[in-house]
VEXSEKOL-714000 format. One record per residue: residue number from 1; residue in three letters; x, y, z of N, C-alpha, C in turn. Coordinates in nm, 2 decimals. Layout:
BEGIN
<seq:NUM, type:ALA, nc1:X, nc2:Y, nc3:Z, cac1:X, cac2:Y, cac3:Z, cc1:X, cc2:Y, cc3:Z>
...
***
This chain:
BEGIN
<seq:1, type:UNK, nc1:-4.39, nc2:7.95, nc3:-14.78, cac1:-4.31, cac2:7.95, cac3:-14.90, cc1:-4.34, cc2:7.83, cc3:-14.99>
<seq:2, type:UNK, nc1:-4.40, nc2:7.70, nc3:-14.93, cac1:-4.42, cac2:7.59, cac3:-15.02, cc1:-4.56, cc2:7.56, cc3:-14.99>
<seq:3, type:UNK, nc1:-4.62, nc2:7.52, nc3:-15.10, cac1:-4.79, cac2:7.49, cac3:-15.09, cc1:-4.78, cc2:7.34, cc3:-15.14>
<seq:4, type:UNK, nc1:-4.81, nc2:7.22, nc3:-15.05, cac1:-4.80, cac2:7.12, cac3:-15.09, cc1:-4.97, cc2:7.08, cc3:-15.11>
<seq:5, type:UNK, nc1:-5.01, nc2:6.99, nc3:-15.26, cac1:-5.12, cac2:6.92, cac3:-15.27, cc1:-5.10, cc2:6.80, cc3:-15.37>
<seq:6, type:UNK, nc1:-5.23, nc2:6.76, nc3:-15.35, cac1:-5.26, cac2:6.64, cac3:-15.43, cc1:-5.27, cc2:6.49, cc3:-15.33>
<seq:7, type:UNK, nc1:-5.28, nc2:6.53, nc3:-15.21, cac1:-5.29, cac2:6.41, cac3:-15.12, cc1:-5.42, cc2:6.36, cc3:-15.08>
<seq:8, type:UNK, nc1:-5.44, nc2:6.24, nc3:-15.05, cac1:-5.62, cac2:6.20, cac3:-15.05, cc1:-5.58, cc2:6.09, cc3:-14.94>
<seq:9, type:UNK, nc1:-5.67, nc2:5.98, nc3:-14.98, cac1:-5.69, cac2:5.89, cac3:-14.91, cc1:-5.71, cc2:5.77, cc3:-15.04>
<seq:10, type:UNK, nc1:-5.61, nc2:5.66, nc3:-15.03, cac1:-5.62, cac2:5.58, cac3:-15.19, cc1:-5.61, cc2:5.41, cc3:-15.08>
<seq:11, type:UNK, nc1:-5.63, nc2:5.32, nc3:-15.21, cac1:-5.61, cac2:5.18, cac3:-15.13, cc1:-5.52, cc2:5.12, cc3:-15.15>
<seq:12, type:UNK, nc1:-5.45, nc2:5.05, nc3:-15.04, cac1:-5.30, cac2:4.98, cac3:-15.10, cc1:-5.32, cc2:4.95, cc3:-15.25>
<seq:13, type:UNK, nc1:-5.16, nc2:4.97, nc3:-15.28, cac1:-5.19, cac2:4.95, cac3:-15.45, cc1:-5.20, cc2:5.06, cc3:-15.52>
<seq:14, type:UNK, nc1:-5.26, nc2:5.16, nc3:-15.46, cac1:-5.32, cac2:5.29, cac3:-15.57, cc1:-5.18, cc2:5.38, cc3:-15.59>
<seq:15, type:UNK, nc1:-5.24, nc2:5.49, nc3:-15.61, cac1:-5.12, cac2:5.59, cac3:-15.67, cc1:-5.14, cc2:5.71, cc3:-15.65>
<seq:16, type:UNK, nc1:-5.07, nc2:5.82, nc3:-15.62, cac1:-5.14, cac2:5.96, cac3:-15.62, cc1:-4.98, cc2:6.05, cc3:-15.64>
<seq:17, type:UNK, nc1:-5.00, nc2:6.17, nc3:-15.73, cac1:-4.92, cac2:6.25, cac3:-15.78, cc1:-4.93, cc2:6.41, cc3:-15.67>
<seq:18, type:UNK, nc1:-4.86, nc2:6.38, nc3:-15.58, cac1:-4.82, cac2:6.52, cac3:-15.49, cc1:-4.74, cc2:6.65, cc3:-15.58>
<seq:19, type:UNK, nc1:-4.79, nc2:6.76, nc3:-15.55, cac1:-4.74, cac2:6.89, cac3:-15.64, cc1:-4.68, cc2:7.03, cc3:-15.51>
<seq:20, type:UNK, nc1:-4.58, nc2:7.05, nc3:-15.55, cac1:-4.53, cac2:7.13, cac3:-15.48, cc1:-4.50, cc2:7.30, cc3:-15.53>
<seq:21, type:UNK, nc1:-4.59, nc2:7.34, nc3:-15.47, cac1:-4.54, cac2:7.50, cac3:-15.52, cc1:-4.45, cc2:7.61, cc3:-15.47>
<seq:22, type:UNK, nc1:-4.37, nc2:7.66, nc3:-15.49, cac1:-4.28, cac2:7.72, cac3:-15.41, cc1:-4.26, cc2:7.91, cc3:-15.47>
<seq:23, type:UNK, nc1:-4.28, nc2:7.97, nc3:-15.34, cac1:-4.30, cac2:8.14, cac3:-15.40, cc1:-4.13, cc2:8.15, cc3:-15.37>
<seq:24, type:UNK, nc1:-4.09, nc2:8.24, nc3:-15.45, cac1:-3.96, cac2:8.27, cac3:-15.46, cc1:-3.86, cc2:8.19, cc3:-15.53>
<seq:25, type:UNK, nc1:-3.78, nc2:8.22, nc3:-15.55, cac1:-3.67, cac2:8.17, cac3:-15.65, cc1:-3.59, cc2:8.02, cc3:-15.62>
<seq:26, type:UNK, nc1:-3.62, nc2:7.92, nc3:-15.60, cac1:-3.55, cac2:7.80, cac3:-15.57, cc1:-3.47, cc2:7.71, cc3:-15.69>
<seq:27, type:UNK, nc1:-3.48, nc2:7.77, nc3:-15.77, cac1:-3.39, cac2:7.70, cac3:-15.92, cc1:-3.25, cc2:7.65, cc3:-15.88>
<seq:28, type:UNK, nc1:-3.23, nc2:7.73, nc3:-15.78, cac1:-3.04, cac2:7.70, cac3:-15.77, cc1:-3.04, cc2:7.57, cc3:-15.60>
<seq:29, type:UNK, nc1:-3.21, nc2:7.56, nc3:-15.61, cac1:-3.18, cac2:7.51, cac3:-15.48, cc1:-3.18, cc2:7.37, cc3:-15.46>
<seq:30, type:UNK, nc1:-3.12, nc2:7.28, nc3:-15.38, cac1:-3.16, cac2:7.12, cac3:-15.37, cc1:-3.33, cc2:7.11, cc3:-15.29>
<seq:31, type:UNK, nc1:-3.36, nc2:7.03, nc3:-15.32, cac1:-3.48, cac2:7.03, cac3:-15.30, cc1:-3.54, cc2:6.85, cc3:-15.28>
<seq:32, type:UNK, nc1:-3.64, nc2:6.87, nc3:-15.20, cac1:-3.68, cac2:6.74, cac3:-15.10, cc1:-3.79, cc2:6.69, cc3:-15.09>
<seq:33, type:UNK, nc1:-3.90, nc2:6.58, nc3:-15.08, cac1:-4.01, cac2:6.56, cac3:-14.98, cc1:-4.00, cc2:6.47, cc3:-14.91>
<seq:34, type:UNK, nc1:-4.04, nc2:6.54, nc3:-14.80, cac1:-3.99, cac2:6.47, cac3:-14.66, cc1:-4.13, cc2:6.44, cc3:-14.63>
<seq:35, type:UNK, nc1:-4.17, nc2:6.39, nc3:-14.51, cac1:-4.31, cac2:6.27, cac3:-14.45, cc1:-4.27, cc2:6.24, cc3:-14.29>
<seq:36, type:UNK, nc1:-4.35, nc2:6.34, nc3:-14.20, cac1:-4.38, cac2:6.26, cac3:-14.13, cc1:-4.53, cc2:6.21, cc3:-14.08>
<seq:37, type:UNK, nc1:-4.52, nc2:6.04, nc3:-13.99, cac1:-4.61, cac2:5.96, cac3:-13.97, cc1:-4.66, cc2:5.97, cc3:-13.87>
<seq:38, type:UNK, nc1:-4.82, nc2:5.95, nc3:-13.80, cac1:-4.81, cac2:5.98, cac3:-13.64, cc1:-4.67, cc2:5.93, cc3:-13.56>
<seq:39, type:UNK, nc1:-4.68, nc2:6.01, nc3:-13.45, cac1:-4.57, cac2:5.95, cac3:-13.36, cc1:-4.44, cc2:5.93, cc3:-13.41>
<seq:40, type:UNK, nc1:-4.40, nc2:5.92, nc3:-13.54, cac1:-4.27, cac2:5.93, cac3:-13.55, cc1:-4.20, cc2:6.08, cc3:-13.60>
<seq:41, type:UNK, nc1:-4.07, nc2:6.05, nc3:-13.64, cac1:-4.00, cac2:6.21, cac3:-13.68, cc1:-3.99, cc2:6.18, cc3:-13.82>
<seq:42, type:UNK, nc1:-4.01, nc2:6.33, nc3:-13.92, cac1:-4.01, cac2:6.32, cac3:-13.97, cc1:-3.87, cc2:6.27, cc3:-14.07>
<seq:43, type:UNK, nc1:-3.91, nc2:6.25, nc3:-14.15, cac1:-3.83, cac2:6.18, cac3:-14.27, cc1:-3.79, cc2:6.21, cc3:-14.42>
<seq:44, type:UNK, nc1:-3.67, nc2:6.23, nc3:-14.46, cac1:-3.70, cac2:6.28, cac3:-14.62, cc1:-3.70, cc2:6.15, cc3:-14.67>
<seq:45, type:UNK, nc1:-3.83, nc2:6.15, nc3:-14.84, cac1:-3.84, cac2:6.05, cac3:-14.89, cc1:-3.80, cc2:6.04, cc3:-15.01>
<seq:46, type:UNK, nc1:-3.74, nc2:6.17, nc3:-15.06, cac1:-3.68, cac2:6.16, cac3:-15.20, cc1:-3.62, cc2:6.31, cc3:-15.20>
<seq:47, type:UNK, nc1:-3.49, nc2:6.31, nc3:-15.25, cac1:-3.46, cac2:6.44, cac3:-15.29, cc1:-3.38, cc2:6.44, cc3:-15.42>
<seq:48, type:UNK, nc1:-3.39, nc2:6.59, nc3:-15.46, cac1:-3.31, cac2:6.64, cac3:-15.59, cc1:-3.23, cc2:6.73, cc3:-15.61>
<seq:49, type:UNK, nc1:-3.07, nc2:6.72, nc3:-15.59, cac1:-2.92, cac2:6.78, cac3:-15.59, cc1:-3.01, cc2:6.93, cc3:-15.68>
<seq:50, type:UNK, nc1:-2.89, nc2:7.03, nc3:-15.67, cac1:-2.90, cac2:7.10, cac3:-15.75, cc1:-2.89, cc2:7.06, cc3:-15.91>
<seq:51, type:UNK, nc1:-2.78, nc2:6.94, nc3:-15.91, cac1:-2.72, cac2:6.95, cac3:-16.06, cc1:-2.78, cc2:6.76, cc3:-16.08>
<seq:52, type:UNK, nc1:-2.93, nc2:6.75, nc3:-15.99, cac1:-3.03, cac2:6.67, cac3:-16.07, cc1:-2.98, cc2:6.54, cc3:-16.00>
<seq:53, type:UNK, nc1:-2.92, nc2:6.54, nc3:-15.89, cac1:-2.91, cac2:6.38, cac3:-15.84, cc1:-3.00, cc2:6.35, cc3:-15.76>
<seq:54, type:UNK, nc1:-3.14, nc2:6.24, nc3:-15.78, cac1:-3.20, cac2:6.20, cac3:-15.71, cc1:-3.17, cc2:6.07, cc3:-15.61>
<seq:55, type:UNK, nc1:-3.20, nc2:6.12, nc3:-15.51, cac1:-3.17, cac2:6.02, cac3:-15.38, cc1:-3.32, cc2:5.97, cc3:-15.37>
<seq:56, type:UNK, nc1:-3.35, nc2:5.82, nc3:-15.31, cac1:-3.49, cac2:5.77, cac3:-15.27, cc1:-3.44, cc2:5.73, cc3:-15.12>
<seq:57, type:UNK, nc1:-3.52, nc2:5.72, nc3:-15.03, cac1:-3.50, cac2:5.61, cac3:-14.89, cc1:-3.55, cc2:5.50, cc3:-14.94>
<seq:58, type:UNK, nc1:-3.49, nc2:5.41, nc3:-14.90, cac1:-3.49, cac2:5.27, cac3:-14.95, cc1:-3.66, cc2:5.19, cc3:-14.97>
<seq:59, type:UNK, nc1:-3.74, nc2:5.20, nc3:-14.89, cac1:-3.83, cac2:5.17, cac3:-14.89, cc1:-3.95, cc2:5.25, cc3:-15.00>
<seq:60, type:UNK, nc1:-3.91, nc2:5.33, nc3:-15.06, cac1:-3.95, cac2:5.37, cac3:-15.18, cc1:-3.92, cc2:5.36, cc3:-15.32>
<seq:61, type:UNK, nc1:-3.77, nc2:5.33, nc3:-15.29, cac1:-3.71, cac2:5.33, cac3:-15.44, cc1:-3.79, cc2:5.19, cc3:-15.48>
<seq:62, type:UNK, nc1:-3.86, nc2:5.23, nc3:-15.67, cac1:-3.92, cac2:5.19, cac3:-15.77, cc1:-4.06, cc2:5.20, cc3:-15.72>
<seq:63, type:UNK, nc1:-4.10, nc2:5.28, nc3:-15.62, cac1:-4.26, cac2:5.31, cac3:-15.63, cc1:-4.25, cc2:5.48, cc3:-15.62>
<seq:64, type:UNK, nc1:-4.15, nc2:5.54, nc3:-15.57, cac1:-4.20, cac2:5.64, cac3:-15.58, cc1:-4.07, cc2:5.73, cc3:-15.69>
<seq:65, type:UNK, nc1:-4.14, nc2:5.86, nc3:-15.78, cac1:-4.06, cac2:5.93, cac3:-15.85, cc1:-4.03, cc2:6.09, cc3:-15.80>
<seq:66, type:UNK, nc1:-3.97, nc2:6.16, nc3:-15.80, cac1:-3.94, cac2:6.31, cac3:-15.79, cc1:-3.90, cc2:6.35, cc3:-15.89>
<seq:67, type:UNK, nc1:-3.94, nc2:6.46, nc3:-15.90, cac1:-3.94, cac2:6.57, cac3:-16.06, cc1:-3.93, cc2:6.68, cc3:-16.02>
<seq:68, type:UNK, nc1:-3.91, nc2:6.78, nc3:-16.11, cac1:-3.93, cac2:6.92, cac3:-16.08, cc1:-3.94, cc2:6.99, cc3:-16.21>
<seq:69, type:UNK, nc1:-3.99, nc2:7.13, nc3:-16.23, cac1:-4.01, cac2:7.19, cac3:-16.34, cc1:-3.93, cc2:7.37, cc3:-16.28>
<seq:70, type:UNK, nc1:-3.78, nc2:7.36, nc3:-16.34, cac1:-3.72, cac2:7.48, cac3:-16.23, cc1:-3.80, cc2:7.63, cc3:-16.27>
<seq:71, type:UNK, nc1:-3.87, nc2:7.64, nc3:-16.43, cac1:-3.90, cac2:7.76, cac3:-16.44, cc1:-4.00, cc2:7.80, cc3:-16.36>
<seq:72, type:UNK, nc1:-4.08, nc2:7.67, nc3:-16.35, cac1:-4.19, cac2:7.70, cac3:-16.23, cc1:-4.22, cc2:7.70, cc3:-16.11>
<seq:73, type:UNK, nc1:-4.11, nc2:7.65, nc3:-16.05, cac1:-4.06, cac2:7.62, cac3:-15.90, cc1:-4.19, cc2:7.53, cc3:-15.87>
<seq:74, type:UNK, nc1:-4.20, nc2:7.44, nc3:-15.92, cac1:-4.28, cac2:7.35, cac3:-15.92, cc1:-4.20, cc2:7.21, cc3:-15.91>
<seq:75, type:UNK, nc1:-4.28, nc2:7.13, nc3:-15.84, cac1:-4.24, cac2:7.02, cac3:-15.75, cc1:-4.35, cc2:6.89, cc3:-15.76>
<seq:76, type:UNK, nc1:-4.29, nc2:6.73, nc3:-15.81, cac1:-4.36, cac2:6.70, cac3:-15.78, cc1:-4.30, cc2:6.55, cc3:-15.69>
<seq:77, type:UNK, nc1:-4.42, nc2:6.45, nc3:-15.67, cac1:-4.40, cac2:6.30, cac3:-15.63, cc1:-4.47, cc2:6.21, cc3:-15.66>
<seq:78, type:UNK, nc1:-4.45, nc2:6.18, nc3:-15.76, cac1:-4.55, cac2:6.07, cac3:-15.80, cc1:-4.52, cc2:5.91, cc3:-15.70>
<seq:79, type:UNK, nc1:-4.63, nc2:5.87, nc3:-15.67, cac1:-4.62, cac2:5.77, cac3:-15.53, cc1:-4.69, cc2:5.67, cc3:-15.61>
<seq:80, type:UNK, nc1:-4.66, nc2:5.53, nc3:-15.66, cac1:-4.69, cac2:5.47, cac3:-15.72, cc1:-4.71, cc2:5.32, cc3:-15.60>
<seq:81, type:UNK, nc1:-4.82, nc2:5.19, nc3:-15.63, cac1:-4.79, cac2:5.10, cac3:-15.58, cc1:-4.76, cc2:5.12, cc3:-15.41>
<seq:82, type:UNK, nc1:-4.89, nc2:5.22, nc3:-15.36, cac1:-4.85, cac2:5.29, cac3:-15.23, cc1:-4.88, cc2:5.18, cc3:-15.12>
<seq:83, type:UNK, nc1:-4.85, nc2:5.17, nc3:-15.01, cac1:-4.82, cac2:5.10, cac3:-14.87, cc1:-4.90, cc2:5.15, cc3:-14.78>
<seq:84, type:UNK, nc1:-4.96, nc2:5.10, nc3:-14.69, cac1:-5.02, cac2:5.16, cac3:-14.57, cc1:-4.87, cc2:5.23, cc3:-14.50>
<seq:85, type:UNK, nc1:-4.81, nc2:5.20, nc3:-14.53, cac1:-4.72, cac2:5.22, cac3:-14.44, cc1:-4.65, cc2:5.41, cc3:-14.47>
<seq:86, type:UNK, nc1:-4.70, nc2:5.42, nc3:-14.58, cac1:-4.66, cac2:5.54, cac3:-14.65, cc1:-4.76, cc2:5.64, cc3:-14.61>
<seq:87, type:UNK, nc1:-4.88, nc2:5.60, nc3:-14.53, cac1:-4.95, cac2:5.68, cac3:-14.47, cc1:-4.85, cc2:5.82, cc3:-14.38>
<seq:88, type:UNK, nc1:-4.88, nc2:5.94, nc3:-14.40, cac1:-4.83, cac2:6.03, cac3:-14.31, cc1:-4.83, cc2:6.16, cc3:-14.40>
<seq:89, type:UNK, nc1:-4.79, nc2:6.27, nc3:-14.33, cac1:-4.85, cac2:6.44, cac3:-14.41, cc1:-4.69, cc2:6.46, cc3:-14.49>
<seq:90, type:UNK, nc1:-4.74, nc2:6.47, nc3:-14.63, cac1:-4.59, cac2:6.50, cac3:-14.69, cc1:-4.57, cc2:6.61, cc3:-14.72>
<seq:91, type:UNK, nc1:-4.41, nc2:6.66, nc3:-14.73, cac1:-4.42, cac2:6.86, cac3:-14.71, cc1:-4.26, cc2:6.87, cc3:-14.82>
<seq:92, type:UNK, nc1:-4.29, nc2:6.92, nc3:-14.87, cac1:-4.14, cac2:6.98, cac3:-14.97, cc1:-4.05, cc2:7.08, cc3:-14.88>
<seq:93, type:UNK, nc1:-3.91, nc2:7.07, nc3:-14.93, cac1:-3.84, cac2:7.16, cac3:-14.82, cc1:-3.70, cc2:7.17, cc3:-14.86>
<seq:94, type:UNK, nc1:-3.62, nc2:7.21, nc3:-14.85, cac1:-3.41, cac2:7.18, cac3:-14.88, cc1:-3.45, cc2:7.04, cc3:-14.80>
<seq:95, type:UNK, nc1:-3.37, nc2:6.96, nc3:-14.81, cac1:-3.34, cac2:6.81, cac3:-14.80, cc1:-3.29, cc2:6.84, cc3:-14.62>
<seq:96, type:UNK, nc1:-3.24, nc2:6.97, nc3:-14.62, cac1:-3.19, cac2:6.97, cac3:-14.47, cc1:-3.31, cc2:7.05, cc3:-14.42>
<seq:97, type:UNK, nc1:-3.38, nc2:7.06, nc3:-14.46, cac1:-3.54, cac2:7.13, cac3:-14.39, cc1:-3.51, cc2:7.24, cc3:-14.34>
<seq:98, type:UNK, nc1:-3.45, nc2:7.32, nc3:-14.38, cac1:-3.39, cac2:7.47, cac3:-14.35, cc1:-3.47, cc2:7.59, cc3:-14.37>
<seq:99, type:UNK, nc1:-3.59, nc2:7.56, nc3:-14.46, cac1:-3.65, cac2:7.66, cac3:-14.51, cc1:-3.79, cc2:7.64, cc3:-14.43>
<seq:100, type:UNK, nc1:-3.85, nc2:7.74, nc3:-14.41, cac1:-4.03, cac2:7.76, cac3:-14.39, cc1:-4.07, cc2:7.63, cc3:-14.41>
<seq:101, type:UNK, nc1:-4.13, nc2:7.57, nc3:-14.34, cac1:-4.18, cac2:7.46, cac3:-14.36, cc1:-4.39, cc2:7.51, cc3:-14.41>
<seq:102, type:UNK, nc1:-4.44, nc2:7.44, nc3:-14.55, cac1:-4.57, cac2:7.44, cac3:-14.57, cc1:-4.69, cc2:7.35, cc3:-14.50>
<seq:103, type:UNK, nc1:-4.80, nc2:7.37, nc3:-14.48, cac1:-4.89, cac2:7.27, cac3:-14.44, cc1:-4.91, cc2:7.11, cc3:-14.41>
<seq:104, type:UNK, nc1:-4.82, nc2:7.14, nc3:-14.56, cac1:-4.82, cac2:6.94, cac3:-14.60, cc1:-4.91, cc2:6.91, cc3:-14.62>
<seq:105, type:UNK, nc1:-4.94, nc2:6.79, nc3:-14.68, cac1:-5.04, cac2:6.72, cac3:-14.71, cc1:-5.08, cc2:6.56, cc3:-14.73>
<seq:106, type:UNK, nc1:-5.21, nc2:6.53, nc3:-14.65, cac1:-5.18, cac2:6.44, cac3:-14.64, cc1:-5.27, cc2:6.31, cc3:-14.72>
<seq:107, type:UNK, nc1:-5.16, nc2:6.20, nc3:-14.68, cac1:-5.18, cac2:6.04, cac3:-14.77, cc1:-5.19, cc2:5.96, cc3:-14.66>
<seq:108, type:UNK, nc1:-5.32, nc2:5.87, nc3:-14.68, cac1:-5.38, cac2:5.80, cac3:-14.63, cc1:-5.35, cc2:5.66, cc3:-14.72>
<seq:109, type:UNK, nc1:-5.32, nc2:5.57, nc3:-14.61, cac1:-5.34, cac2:5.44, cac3:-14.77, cc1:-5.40, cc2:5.29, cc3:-14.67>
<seq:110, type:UNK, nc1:-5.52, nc2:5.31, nc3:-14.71, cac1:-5.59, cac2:5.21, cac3:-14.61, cc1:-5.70, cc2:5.12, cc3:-14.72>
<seq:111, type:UNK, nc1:-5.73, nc2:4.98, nc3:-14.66, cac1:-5.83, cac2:4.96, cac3:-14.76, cc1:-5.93, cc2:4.95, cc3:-14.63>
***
Protein backbone atom coordinates (compact mmCIF):
# COMPACT_ATOMS: atom_id res chain seq x y z
CA UNK A 1 0.00 0.00 0.00
CA UNK A 2 3.01 2.49 0.54
CA UNK A 3 6.04 2.80 -1.90
CA UNK A 4 8.65 4.67 -0.05
CA UNK A 5 11.79 6.52 -2.07
CA UNK A 6 14.25 8.92 -2.36
CA UNK A 7 16.88 7.40 0.13
CA UNK A 8 20.67 7.17 -0.71
CA UNK A 9 23.66 7.41 1.10
CA UNK A 10 24.58 11.46 1.82
CA UNK A 11 27.45 12.93 4.26
CA UNK A 12 26.80 14.37 7.66
CA UNK A 13 25.47 17.71 6.86
CA UNK A 14 23.66 16.72 3.61
CA UNK A 15 19.98 16.51 2.88
CA UNK A 16 17.68 14.16 1.08
CA UNK A 17 13.87 14.53 0.34
CA UNK A 18 11.98 10.93 1.04
CA UNK A 19 8.46 10.53 -1.02
CA UNK A 20 5.81 8.42 -0.11
CA UNK A 21 3.24 6.89 -2.24
CA UNK A 22 0.16 5.41 -1.05
CA UNK A 23 -2.54 3.26 -3.31
CA UNK A 24 -5.93 3.79 -1.91
CA UNK A 25 -7.66 6.55 -0.29
CA UNK A 26 -5.76 7.94 2.90
CA UNK A 27 -6.98 11.70 2.84
CA UNK A 28 -9.00 11.17 6.02
CA UNK A 29 -6.04 9.44 7.46
CA UNK A 30 -3.20 10.46 10.11
CA UNK A 31 -0.19 9.66 8.71
CA UNK A 32 3.63 9.08 9.77
CA UNK A 33 7.37 8.21 8.96
CA UNK A 34 8.67 6.00 11.11
CA UNK A 35 12.71 4.60 10.95
CA UNK A 36 13.97 1.78 12.08
CA UNK A 37 18.07 1.43 12.82
CA UNK A 38 20.07 -1.79 12.96
CA UNK A 39 19.35 -3.55 16.15
CA UNK A 40 16.89 -1.20 17.42
CA UNK A 41 12.88 -0.94 17.18
CA UNK A 42 11.43 0.92 15.15
CA UNK A 43 10.48 4.51 15.68
CA UNK A 44 8.10 7.24 14.35
CA UNK A 45 10.05 10.34 13.29
CA UNK A 46 7.38 12.74 12.33
CA UNK A 47 3.71 12.58 11.98
CA UNK A 48 0.59 14.38 10.53
CA UNK A 49 -3.01 14.55 12.44
CA UNK A 50 -5.79 14.32 10.16
CA UNK A 51 -6.64 18.04 10.72
CA UNK A 52 -2.64 18.85 9.96
CA UNK A 53 -0.89 18.65 13.43
CA UNK A 54 2.62 17.88 13.02
CA UNK A 55 4.42 16.03 15.72
CA UNK A 56 8.61 15.70 15.40
CA UNK A 57 10.68 13.26 17.94
CA UNK A 58 12.79 15.51 19.53
CA UNK A 59 15.99 14.80 17.98
CA UNK A 60 14.74 15.90 14.61
CA UNK A 61 12.70 18.89 15.29
CA UNK A 62 14.39 21.87 12.92
CA UNK A 63 16.21 19.44 10.57
CA UNK A 64 13.56 17.42 9.57
CA UNK A 65 10.03 18.55 7.65
CA UNK A 66 6.67 16.41 6.83
CA UNK A 67 4.21 17.40 4.14
CA UNK A 68 1.73 15.81 2.34
CA UNK A 69 -0.24 16.48 -0.87
CA UNK A 70 -3.96 14.75 0.12
CA UNK A 71 -5.15 14.75 -3.61
CA UNK A 72 -2.23 12.66 -4.31
CA UNK A 73 -1.81 10.58 -1.33
CA UNK A 74 1.50 11.63 -1.58
CA UNK A 75 3.98 11.90 1.24
CA UNK A 76 6.86 13.45 1.93
CA UNK A 77 10.28 14.11 4.44
CA UNK A 78 12.54 16.42 3.79
CA UNK A 79 15.73 15.48 6.18
CA UNK A 80 17.79 18.44 6.33
CA UNK A 81 21.32 18.93 8.23
CA UNK A 82 21.32 14.86 8.53
CA UNK A 83 23.24 12.85 11.52
CA UNK A 84 24.96 9.60 11.24
CA UNK A 85 22.78 8.87 13.64
CA UNK A 86 19.69 9.14 11.37
CA UNK A 87 21.10 6.33 9.42
CA UNK A 88 18.27 3.55 9.27
CA UNK A 89 15.32 2.20 6.47
CA UNK A 90 12.45 4.85 6.60
CA UNK A 91 8.81 3.57 5.88
CA UNK A 92 5.42 5.75 5.97
CA UNK A 93 2.46 4.23 7.88
CA UNK A 94 -0.76 5.53 10.50
CA UNK A 95 1.50 6.84 13.27
CA UNK A 96 0.15 3.63 15.09
CA UNK A 97 1.64 1.40 12.14
CA UNK A 98 -1.61 -0.30 11.63
CA UNK A 99 -1.52 -0.45 8.02
CA UNK A 100 0.60 -2.76 5.46
CA UNK A 101 3.81 -1.81 6.15
CA UNK A 102 6.11 -0.80 2.40
CA UNK A 103 9.83 -1.69 1.73
CA UNK A 104 11.16 1.38 3.18
CA UNK A 105 13.92 2.96 2.22
CA UNK A 106 17.04 3.45 3.11
CA UNK A 107 19.45 6.57 4.51
CA UNK A 108 22.80 6.21 5.10
CA UNK A 109 24.67 9.20 6.55
CA UNK A 110 28.32 8.50 6.78
CA UNK A 111 31.38 10.49 5.67
Amino acid sequence: QFVESGGGSVQPGGSLRLSCTASGSYSESAMAWHRQAPGKQREVVASMSRLGRIDYMDSVKGRFTISRDFAKNTFWLQMDRLKPEDTAVYYCNHPEGILSWGQGTQVTVSS
